[in-house]
C-alpha positions in Angstrom: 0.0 0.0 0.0 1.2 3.2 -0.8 2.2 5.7 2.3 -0.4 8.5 2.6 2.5 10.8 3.6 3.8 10.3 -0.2 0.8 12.2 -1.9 1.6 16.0 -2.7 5.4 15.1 -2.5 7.4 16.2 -5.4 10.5 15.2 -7.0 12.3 17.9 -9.1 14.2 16.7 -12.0 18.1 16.8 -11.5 18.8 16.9 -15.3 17.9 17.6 -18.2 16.7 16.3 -21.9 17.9 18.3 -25.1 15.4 17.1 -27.6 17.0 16.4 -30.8 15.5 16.4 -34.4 16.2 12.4 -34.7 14.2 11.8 -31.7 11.0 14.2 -32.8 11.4 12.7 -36.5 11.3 8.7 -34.9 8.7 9.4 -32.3 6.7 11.0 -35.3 7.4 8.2 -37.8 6.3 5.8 -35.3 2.9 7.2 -34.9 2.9 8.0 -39.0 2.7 11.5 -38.2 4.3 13.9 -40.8 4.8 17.3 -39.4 7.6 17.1 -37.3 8.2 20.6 -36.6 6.9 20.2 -33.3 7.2 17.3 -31.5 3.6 15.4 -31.2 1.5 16.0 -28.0 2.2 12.4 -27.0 6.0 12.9 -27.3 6.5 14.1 -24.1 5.8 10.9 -22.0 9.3 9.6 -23.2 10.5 12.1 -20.6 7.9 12.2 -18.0 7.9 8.1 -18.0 11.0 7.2 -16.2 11.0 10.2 -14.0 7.3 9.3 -12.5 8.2 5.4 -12.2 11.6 6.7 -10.4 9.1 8.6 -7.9 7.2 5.6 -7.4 9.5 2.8 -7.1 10.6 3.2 -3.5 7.0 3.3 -2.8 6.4 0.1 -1.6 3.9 -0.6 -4.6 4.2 -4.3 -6.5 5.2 -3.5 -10.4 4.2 -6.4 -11.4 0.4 -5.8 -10.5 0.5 -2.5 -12.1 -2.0 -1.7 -15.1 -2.0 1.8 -16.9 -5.3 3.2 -16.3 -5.7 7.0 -18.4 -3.3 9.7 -19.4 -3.4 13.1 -20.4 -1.4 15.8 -21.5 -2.1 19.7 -21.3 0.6 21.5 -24.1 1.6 24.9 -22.6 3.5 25.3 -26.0 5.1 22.8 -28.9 7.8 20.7 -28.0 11.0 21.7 -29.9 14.5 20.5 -31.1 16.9 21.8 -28.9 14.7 22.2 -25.8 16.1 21.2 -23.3 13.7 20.2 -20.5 13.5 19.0 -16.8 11.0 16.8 -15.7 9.6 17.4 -12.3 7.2 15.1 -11.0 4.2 14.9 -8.2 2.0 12.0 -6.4 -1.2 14.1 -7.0 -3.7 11.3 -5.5 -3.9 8.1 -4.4 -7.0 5.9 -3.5 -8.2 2.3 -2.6 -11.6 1.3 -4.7 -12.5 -2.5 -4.7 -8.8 -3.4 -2.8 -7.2 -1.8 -6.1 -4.6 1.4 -5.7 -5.3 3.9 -8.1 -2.1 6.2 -8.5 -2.6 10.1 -10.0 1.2 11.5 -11.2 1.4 14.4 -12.8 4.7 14.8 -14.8 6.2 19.0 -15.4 8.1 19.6 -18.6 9.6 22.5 -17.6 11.9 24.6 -19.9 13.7 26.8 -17.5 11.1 28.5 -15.4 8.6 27.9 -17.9 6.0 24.7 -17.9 5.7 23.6 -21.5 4.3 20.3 -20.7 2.2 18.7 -18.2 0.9 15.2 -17.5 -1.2 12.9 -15.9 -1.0 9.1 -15.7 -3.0 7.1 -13.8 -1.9 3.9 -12.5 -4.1 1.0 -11.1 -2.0 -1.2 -9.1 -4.5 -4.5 -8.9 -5.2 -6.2 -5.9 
C-alpha cells in the first residue's frame, strides 16, 4: 500500500533532456505522423515516464500488478528540437476502490522557469 505521507510530495528533475530532431522525427514516424516541426502531443511521456516510475519505485507498490489506467497531457506550448527540458514530477492522488490502488502523477516539462508540458498518468496497481 502506498504511504499517505507520499501524496503531494514532489520530485524535481536533476537533469535535463535536449530534444533532438532524430528523436522528434522517430517518435513521429512511429505514430505515421508527418509534421515534425513540433514534436507530437504524445512525445512528451518519453521524458515524464522514467521520472514518475523513479518517484514511485521506492513506494512500496508491487510493479508487477500494475495496469495503466488513463493519461493526459495539457501542451503549454510545442515541444522543440533543442529544448532542453526538466522533468519534475508529483503524487497528486492516491486511493483504494474495490482493494485496487489507483495512483494520479502528474509529470512537469519544464523549460527553464517555464512549464511547457504537463501530465497525468493514472496507474491501477490490482489487488
Amino acid at each position: 500500500m502506498l504511504n499517505p505521507d507520499l501524496v503531494g510530495r514532489t520530485v524535481t528533475g536533476t537533469t535535463s533532456t535536449t530534444i533532438s530532431q532524430e528523436s522528434i522525427e522517430a517518435f513521429a514516424r512511429s505514430l505515421g505522423e508527418k509534421n515534425t516541426l513540433v514534436a507530437p502531443p504524445t512525445y512528451a511521456i518519453t521524458i515524464s515516464l522514467e521520472q514518475s516510475q523513479s518517484l514511485l519505485q521506492s513506494s512500496g507498490l508491487d510493479w508487477s500488478r500494475v495496469v495503466h489506467g488513463d493519461q493526459r497531457f495539457v501542451i503549454h506550448r510545442p515541444i522543440l528540437a533543442g529544448d532542453q527540458l526538466r522533468c519534475d514530477s508529483t503524487i497528486e492522488s492516491a486511493r483504494v476502490v474495490a482493494g485496487n490502488e489507483i495512483v494520479s502523477v502528474r509529470a512537469d516539462l519544464m523549460a527553464g522557469d517555464e512549464c511547457a508540458v504537463s501530465t497525468w498518468s493514472t496507474l491501477v496497481f490490482r489487488a
